[in-house]
N, C-alpha and C positions, 0 to 999 in steps of 0.2 A: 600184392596181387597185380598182373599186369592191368594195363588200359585197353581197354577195347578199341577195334578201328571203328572211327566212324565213316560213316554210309554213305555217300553220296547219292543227293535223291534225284529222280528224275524231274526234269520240268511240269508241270501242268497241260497237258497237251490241249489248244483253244483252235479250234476249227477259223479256217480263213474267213467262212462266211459270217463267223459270232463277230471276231475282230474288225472285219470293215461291215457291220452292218451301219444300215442309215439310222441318224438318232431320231429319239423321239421327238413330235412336236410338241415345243413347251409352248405353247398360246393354245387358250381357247379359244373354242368356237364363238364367233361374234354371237350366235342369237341365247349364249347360256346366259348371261348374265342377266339380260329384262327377262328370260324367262324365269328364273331363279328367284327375283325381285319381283316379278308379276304374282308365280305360285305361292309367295310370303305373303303380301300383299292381299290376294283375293281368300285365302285362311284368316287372315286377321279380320279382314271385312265380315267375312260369311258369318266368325263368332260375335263378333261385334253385333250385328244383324238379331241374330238370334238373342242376344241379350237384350237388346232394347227393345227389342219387338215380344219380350215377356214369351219367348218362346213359343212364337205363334208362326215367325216367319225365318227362313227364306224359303225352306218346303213345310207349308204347314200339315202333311199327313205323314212326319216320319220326324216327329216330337223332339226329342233330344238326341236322335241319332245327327242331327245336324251338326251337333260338337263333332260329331266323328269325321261327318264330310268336312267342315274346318280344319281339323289336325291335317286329314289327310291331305289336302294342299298345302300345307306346312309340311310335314313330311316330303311330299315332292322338292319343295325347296331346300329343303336340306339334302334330299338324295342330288338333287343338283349341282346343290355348291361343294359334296366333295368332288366333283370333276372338274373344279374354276382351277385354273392354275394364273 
């Protein structure tokens, strides 16, 4: 059985502006980091709070919804830190 020709492909065609665009900035922004470390920080405190204060404080009319405003600054700090480069 003969061999087939092969094909010759064409190149990839890449637009001038994709090839020299400008690269991206690899540093963050200075104020992520203490913010990142701050919103860690003020979650840990807040549950902290709430535990020792036998679940009385830091807002005492929204009972054990306080664990949630905790996380939730912990969340913040972690939506944070995947933007740390």
């Amino acid at each position: 059985m003969p061999k087939s020709r092969m094909r010759k492909k064409e190149k990839a065609y890449i637009p001038e502006d994709v090839v020299h665009a400008a690269p991206v900035p690899t540093e963050s922004p200075k104020w992520l980091a203490p913010a990142m470390v701050a919103a860690f920080i003020a979650g840990l405190i807040w549950i902290v709070i709430f535990y020792v204060s036998a679940t009385a404080y830091p807002i005492p009319g929204i009972g054990a919804w306080n664990m949630l405003v905790g996380f939730g600054f912990i969340g913040v700090g972690f939506s944070l830190a995947t933007r740390w480069r």
